[in-house]
VMD Tcl script that builds the backbone (N, CA, C; Angstrom):
set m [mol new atoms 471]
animate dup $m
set s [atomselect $m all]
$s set {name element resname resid chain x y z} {
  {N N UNK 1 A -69.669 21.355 6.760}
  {CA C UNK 1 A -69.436 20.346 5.749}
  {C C UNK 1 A -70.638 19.404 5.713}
  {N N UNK 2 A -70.415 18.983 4.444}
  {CA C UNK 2 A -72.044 17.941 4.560}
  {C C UNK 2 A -72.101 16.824 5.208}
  {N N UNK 3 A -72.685 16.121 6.046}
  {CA C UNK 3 A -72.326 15.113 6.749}
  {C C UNK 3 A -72.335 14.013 5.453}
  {N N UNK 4 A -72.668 13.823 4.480}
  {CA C UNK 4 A -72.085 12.966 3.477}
  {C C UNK 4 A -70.778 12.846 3.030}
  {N N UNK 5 A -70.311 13.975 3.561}
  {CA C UNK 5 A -68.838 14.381 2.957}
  {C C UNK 5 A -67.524 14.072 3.795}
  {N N UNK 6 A -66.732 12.955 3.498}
  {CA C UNK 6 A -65.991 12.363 4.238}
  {C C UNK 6 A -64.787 12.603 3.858}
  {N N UNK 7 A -64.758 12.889 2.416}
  {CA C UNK 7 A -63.127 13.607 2.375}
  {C C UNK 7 A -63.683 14.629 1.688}
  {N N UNK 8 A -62.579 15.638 1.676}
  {CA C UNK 8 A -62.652 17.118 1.354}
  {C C UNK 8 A -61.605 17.135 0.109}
  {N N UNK 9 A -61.375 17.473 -0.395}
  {CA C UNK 9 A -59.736 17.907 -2.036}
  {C C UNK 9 A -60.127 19.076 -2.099}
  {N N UNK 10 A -59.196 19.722 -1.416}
  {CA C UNK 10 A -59.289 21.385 -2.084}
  {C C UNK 10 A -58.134 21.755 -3.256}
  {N N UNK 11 A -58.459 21.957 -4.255}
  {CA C UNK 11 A -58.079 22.133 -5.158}
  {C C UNK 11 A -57.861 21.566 -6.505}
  {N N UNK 12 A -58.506 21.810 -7.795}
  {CA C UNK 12 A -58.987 20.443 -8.276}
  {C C UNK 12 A -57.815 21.015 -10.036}
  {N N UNK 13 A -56.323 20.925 -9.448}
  {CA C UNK 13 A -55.211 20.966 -10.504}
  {C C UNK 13 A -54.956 19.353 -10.753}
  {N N UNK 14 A -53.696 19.088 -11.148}
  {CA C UNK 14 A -53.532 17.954 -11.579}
  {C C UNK 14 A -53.545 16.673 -10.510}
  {N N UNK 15 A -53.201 17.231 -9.472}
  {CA C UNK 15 A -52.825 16.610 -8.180}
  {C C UNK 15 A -54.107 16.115 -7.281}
  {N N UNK 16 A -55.137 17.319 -7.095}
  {CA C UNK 16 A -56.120 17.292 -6.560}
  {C C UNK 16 A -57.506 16.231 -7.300}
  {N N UNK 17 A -57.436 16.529 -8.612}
  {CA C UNK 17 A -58.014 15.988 -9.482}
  {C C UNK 17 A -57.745 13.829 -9.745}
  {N N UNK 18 A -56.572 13.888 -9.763}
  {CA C UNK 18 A -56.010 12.622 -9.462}
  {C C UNK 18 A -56.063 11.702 -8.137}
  {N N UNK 19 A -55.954 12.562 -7.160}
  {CA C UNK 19 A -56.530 11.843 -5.791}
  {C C UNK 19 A -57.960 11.851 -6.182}
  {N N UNK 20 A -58.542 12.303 -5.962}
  {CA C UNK 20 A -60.417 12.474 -6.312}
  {C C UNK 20 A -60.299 10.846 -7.071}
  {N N UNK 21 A -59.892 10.776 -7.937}
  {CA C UNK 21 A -60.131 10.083 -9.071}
  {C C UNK 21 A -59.356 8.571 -8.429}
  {N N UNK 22 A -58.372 8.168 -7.920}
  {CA C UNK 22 A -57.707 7.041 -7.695}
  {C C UNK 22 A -59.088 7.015 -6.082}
  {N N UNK 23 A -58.918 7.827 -5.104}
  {CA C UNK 23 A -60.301 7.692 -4.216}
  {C C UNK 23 A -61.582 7.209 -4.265}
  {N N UNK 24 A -62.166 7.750 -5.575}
  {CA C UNK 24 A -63.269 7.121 -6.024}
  {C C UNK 24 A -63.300 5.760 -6.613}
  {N N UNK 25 A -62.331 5.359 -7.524}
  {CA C UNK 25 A -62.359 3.946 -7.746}
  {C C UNK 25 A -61.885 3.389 -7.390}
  {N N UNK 26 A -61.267 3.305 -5.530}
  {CA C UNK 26 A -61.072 2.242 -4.718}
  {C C UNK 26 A -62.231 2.568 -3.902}
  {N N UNK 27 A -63.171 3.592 -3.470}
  {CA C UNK 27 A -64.238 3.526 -2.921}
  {C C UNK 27 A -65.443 3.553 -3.154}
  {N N UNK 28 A -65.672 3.790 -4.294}
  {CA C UNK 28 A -66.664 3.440 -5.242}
  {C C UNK 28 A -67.845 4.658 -5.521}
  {N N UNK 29 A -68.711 4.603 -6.162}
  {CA C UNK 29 A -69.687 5.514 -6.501}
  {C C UNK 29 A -70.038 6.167 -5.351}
  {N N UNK 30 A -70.200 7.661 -4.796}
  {CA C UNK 30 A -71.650 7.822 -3.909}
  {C C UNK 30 A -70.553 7.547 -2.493}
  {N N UNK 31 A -69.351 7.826 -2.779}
  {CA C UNK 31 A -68.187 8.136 -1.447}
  {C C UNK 31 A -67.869 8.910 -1.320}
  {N N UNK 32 A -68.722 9.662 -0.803}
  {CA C UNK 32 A -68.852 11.312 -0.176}
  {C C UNK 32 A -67.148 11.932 -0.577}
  {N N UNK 33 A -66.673 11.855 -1.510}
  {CA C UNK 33 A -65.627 12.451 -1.682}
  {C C UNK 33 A -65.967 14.082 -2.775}
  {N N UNK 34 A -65.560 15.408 -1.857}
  {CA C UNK 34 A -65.922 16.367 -2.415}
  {C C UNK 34 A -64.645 17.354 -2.834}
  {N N UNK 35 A -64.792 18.180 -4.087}
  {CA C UNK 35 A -63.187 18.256 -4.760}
  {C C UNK 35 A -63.555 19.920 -4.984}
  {N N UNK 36 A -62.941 20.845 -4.031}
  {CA C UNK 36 A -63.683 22.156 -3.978}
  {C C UNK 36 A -62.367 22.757 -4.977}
  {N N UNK 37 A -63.034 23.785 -6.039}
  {CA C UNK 37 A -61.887 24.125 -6.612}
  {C C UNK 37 A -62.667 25.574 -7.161}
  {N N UNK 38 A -62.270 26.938 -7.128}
  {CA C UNK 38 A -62.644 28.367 -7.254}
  {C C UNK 38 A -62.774 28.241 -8.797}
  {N N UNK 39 A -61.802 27.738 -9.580}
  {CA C UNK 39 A -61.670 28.222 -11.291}
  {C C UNK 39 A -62.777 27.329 -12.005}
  {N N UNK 40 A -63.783 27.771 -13.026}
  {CA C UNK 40 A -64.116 27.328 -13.253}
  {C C UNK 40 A -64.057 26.133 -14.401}
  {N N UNK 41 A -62.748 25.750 -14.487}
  {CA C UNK 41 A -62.557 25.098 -15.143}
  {C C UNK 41 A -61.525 23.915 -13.884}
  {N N UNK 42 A -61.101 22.624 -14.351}
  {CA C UNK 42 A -60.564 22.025 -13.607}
  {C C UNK 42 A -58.887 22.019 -14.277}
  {N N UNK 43 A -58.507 21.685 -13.549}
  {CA C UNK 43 A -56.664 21.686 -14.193}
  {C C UNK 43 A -55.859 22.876 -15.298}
  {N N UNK 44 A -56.268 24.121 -14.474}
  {CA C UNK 44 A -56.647 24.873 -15.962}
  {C C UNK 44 A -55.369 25.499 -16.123}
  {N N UNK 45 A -54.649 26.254 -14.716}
  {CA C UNK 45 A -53.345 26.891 -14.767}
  {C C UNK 45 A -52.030 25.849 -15.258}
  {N N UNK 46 A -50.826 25.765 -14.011}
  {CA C UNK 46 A -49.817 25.066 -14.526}
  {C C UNK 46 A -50.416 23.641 -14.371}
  {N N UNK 47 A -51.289 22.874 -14.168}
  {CA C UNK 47 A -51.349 21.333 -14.007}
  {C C UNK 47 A -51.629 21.522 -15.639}
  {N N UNK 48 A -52.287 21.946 -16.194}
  {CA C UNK 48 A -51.927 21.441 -17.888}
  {C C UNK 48 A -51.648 21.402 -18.412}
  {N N UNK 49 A -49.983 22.195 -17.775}
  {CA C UNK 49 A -48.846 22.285 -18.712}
  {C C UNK 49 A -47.315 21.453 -17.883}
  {N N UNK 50 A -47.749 21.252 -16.571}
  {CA C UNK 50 A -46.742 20.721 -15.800}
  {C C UNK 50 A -47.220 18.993 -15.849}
  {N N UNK 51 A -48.109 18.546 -16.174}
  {CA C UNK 51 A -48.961 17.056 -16.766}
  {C C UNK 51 A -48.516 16.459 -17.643}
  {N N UNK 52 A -47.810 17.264 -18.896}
  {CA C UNK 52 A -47.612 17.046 -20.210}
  {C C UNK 52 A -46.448 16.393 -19.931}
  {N N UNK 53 A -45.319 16.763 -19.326}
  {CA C UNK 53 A -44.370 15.916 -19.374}
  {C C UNK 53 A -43.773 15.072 -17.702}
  {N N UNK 54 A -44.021 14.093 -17.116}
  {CA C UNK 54 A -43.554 13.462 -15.726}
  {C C UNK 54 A -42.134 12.937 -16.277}
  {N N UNK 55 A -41.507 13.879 -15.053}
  {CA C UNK 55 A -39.798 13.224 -15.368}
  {C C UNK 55 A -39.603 12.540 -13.750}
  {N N UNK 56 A -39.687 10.901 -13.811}
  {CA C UNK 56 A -39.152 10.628 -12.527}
  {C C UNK 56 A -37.751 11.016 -11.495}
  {N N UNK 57 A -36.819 11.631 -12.284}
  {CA C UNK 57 A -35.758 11.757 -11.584}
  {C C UNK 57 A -35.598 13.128 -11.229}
  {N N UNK 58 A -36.922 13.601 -11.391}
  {CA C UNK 58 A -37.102 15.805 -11.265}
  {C C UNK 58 A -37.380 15.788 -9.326}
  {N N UNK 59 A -36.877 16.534 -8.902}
  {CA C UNK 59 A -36.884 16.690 -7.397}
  {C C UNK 59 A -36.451 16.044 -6.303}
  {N N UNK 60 A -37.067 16.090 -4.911}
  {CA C UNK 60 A -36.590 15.650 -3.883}
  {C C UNK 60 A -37.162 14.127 -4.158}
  {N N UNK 61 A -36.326 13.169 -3.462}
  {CA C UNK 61 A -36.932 11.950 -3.401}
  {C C UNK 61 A -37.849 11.660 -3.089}
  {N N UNK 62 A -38.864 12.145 -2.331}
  {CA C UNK 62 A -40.605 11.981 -2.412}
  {C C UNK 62 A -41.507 12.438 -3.699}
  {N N UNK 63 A -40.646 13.211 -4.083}
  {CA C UNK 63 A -41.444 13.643 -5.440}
  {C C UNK 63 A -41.080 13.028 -6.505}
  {N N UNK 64 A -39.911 12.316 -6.158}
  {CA C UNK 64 A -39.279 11.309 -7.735}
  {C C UNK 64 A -40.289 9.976 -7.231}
  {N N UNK 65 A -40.490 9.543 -6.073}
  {CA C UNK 65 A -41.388 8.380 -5.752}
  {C C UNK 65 A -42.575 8.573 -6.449}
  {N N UNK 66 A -42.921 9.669 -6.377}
  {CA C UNK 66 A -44.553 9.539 -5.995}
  {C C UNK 66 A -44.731 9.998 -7.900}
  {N N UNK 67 A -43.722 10.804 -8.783}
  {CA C UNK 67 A -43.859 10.642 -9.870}
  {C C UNK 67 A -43.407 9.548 -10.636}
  {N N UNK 68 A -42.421 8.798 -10.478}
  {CA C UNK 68 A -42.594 6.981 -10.793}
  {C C UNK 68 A -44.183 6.228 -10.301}
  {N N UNK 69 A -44.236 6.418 -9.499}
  {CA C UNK 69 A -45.536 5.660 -8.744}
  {C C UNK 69 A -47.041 6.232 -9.952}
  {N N UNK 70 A -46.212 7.419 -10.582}
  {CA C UNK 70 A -47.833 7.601 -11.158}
  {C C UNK 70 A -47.479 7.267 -12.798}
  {N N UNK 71 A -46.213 7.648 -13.388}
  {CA C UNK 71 A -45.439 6.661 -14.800}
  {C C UNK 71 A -45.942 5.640 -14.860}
  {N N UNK 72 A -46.013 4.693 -13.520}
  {CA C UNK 72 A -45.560 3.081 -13.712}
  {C C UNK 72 A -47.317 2.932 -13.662}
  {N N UNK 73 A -47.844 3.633 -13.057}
  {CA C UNK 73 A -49.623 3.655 -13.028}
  {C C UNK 73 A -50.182 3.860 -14.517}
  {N N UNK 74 A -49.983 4.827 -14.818}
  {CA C UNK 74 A -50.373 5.302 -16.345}
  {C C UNK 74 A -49.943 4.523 -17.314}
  {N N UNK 75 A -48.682 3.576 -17.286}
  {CA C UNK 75 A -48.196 2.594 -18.498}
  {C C UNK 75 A -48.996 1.432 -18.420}
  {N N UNK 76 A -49.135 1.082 -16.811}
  {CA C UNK 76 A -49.857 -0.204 -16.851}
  {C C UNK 76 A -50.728 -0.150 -17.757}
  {N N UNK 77 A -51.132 -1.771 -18.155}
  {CA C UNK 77 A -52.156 -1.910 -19.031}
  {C C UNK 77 A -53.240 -2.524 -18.443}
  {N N UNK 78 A -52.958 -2.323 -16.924}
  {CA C UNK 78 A -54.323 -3.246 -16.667}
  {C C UNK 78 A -54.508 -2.716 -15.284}
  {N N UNK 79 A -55.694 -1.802 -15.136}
  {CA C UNK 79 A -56.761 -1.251 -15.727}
  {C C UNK 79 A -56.519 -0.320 -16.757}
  {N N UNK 80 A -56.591 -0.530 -18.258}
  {CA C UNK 80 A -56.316 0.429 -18.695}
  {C C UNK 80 A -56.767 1.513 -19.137}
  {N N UNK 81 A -56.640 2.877 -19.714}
  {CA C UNK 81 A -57.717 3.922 -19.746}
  {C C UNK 81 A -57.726 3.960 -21.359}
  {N N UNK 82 A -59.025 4.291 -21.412}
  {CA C UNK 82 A -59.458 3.988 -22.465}
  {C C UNK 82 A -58.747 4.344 -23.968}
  {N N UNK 83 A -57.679 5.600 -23.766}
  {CA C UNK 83 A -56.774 5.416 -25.122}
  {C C UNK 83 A -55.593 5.599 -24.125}
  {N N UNK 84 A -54.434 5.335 -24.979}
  {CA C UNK 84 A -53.022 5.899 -24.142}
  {C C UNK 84 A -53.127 7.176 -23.736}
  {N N UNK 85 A -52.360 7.323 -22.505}
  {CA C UNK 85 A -52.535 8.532 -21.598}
  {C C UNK 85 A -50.847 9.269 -21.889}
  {N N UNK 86 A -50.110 8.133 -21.985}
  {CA C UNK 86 A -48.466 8.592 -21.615}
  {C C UNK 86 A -47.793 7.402 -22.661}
  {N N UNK 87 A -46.278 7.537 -23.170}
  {CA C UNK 87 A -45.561 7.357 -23.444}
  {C C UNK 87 A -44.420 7.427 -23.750}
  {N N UNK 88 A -43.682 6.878 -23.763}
  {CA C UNK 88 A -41.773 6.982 -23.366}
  {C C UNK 88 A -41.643 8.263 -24.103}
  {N N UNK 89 A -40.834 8.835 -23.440}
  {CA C UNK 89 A -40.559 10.290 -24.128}
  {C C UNK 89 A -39.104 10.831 -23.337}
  {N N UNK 90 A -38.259 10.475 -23.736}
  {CA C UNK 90 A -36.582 10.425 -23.291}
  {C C UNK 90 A -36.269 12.553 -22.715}
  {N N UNK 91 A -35.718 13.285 -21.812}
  {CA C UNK 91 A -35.999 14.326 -21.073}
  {C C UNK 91 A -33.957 14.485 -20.959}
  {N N UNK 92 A -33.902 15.620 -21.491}
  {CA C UNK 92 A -32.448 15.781 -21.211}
  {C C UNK 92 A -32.232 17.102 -19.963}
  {N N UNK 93 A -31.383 17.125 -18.901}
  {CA C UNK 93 A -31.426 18.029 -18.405}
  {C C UNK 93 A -29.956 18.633 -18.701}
  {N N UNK 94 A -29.791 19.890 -18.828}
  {CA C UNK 94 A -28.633 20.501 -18.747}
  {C C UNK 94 A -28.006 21.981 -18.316}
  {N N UNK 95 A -26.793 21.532 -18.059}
  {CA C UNK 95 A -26.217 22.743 -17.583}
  {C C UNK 95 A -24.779 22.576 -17.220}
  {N N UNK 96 A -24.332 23.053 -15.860}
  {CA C UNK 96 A -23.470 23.124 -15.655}
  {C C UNK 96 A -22.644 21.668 -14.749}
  {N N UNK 97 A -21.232 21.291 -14.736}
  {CA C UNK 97 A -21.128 20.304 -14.230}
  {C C UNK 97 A -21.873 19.965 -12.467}
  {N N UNK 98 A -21.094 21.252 -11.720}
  {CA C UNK 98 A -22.003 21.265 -10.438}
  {C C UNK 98 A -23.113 21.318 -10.179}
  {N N UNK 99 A -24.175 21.879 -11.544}
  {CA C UNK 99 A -25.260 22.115 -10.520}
  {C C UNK 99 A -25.529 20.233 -11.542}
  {N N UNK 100 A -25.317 19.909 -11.998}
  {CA C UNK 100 A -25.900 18.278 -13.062}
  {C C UNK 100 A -25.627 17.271 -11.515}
  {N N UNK 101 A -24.518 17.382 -11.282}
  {CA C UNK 101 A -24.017 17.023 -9.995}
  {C C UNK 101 A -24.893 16.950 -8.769}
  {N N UNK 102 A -25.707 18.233 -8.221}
  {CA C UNK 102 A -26.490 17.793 -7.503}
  {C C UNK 102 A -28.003 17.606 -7.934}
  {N N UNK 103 A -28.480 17.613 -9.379}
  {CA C UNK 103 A -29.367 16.887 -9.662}
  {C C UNK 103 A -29.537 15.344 -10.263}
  {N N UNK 104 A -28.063 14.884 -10.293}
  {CA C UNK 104 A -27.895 13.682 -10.259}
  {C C UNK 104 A -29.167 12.730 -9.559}
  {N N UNK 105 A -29.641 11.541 -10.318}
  {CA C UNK 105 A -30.668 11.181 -9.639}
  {C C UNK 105 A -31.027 9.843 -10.501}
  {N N UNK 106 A -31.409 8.504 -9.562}
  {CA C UNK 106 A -31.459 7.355 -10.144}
  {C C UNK 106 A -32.295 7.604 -11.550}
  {N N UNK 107 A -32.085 6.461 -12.431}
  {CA C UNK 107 A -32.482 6.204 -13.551}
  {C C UNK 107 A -32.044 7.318 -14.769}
  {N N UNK 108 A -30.779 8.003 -14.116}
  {CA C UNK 108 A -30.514 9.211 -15.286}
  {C C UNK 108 A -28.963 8.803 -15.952}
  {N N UNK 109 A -28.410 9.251 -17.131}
  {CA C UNK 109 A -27.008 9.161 -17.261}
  {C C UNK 109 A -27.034 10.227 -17.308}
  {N N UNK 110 A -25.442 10.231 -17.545}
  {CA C UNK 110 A -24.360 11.634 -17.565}
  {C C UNK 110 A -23.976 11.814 -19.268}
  {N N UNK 111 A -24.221 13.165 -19.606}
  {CA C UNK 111 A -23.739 13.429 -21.115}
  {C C UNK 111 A -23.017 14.405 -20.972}
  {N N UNK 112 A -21.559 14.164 -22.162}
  {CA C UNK 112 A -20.436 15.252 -22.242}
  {C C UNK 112 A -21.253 16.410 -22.942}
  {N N UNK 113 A -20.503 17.397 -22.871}
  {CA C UNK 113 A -21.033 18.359 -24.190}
  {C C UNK 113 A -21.186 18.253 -25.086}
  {N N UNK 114 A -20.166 17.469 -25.654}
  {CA C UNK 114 A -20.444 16.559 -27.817}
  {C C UNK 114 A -21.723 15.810 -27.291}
  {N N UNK 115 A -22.206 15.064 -26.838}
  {CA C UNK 115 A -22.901 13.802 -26.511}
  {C C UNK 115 A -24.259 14.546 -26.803}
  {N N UNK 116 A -24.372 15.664 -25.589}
  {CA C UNK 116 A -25.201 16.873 -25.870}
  {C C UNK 116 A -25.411 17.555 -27.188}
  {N N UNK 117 A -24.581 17.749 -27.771}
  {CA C UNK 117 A -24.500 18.855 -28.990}
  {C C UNK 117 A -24.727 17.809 -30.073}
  {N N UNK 118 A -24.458 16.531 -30.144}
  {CA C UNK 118 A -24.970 15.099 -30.917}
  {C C UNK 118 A -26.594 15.141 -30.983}
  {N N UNK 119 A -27.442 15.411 -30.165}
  {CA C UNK 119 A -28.494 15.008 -29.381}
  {C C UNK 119 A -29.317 15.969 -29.970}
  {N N UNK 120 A -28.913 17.643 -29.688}
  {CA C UNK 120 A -28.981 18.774 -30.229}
  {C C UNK 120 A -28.439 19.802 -30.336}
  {N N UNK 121 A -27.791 19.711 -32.026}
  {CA C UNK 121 A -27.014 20.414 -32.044}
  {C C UNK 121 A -26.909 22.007 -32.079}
  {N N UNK 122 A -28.469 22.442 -31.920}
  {CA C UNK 122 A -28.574 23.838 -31.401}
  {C C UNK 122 A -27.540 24.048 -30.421}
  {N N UNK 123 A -27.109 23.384 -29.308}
  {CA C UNK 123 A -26.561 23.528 -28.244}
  {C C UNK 123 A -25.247 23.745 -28.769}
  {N N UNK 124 A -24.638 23.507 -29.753}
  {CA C UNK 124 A -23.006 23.860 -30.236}
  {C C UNK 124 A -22.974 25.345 -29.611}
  {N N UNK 125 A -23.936 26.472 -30.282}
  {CA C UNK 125 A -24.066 27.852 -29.365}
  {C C UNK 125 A -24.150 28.466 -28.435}
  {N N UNK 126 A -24.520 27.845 -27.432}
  {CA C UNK 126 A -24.407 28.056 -26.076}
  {C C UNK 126 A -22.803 28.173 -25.579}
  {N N UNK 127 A -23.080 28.757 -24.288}
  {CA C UNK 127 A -21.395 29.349 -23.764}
  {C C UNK 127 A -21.038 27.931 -23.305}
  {N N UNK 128 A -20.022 27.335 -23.176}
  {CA C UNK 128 A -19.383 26.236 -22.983}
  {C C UNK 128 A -19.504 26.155 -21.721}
  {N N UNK 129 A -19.444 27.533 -20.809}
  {CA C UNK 129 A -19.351 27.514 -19.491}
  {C C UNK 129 A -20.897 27.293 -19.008}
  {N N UNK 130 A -22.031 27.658 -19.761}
  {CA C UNK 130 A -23.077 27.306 -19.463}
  {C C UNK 130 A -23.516 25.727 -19.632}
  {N N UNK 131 A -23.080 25.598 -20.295}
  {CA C UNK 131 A -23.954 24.256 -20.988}
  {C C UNK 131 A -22.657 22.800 -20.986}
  {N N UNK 132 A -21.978 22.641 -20.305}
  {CA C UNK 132 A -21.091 22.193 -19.902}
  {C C UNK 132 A -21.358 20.613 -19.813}
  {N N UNK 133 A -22.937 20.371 -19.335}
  {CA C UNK 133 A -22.953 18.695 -19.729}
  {C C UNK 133 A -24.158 18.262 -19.693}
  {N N UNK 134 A -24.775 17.527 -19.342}
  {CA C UNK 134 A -25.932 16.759 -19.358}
  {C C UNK 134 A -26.177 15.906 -18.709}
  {N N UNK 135 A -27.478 15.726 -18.665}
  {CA C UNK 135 A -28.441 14.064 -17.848}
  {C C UNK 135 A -29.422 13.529 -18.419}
  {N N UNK 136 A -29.444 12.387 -18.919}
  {CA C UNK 136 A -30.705 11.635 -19.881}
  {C C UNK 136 A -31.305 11.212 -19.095}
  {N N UNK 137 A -32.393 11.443 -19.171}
  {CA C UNK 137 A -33.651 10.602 -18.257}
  {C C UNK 137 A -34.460 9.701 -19.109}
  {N N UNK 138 A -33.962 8.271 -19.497}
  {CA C UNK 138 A -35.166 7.667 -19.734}
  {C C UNK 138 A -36.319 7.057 -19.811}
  {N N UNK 139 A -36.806 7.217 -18.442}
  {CA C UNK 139 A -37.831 7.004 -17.462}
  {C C UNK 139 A -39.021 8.079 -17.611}
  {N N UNK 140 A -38.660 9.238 -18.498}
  {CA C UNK 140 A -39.778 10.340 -18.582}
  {C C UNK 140 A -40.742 9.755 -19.380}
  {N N UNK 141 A -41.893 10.315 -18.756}
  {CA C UNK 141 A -43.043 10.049 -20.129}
  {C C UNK 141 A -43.507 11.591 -20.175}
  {N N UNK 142 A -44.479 11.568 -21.697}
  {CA C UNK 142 A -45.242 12.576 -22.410}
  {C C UNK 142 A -46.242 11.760 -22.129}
  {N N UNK 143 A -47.369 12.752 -21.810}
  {CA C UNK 143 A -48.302 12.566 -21.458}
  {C C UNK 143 A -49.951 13.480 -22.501}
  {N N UNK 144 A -50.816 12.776 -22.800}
  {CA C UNK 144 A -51.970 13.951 -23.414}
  {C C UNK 144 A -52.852 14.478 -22.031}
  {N N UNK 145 A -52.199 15.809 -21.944}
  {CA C UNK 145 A -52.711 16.231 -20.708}
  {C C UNK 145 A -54.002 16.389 -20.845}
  {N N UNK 146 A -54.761 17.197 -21.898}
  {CA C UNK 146 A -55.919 17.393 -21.334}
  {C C UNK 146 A -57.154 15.892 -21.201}
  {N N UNK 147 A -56.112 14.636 -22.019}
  {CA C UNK 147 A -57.113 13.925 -21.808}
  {C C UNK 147 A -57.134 12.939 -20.656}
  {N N UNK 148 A -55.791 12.935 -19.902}
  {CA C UNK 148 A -55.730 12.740 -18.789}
  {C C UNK 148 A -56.326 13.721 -17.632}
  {N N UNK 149 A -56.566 14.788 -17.424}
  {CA C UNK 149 A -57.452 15.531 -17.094}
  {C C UNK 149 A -59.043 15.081 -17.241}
  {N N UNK 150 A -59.273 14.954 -18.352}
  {CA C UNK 150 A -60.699 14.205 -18.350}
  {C C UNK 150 A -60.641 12.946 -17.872}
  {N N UNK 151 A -60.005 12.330 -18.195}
  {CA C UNK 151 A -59.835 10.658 -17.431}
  {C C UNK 151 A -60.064 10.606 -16.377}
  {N N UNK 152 A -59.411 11.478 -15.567}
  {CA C UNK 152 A -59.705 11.745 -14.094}
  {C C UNK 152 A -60.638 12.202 -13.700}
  {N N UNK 153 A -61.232 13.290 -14.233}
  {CA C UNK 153 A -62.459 14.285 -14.104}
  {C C UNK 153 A -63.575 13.012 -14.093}
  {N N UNK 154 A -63.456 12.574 -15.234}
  {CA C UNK 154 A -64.669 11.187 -15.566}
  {C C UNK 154 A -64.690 10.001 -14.528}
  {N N UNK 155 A -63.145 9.552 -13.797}
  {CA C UNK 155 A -63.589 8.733 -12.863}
  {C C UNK 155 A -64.042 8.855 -11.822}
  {N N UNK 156 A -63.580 10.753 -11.309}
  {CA C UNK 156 A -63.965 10.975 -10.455}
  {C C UNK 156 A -65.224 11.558 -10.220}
  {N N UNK 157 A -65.820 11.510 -10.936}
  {CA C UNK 157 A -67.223 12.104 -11.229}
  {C C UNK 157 A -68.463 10.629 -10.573}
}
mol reanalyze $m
mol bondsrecalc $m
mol representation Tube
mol addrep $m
């Protein structure tokens, strides 16, 4: 490794790319931070399609933290990036009562099936036994992935 090189990021998807980038502008220009990544493109597989939408209440509780922690980063307005990156963008999850049940998860409600089929009513078609209820998340944002990708690419550069 280069003795300039004090941190290493292997892998430069959405994740890898974003540390690089929050690293560099708390340590500033010329901080041996190096971001090794095989594709020649950066964020190219699922980070530019798994970017597009952050639902805080999706996974285990370290991963609902650490995706609030990056929502509540991206809305701030101060430092802000140079156009909007993200905005409110409401995320319904659905299915069945048990499995809604154990994805139950702060900042979400509970929707009946009408409530659902109100919302979208494509869903009237679905088997009743499938599609049985719902969870609103309004804490999700939409995000412009690829220009958050550059945002990052650019700070971390």
């Amino acid at each position: 490794m280069d003795p300039a090189c004090d941190v290493l990021i292997i892998g430069g998807g959405i994740a890898g790319l974003s540390l690089a980038s929050e690293l560099a502008e708390r340590r500033g220009s010329g901080a041996g931070i190096v971001l090794a990544e095989t594709e020649p493109v950066l964020a190219h597989h699922t980070s530019g399609r798994s970017a597009e939408q952050l639902i805080p209440s999706y996974g285990p509780a370290p991963v609902r933290e650490l995706t609030g922690a990056t929502v509540a980063r991206l809305l701030d307005p101060h430092p802000a990036p140079p156009r909007p990156l993200a905005w409110p963008s409401r995320m319904v999850l659905v299915g069945t009562e048990a499995r809604l049940g154990a994805e139950a998860a702060p900042g979400t409600q509970p929707l009946s099936r009408a409530e659902l089929v109100e919302l979208c009513p494509e869903l009237a078609c679905s088997p009743a036994d499938a599609v049985e209820a719902g969870r609103l998340d309004s804490t999700s944002v939409r995000t412009d992935a690829a220009a958050l990708v550059a945002w990052h690419r650019d700070r971390a550069a």
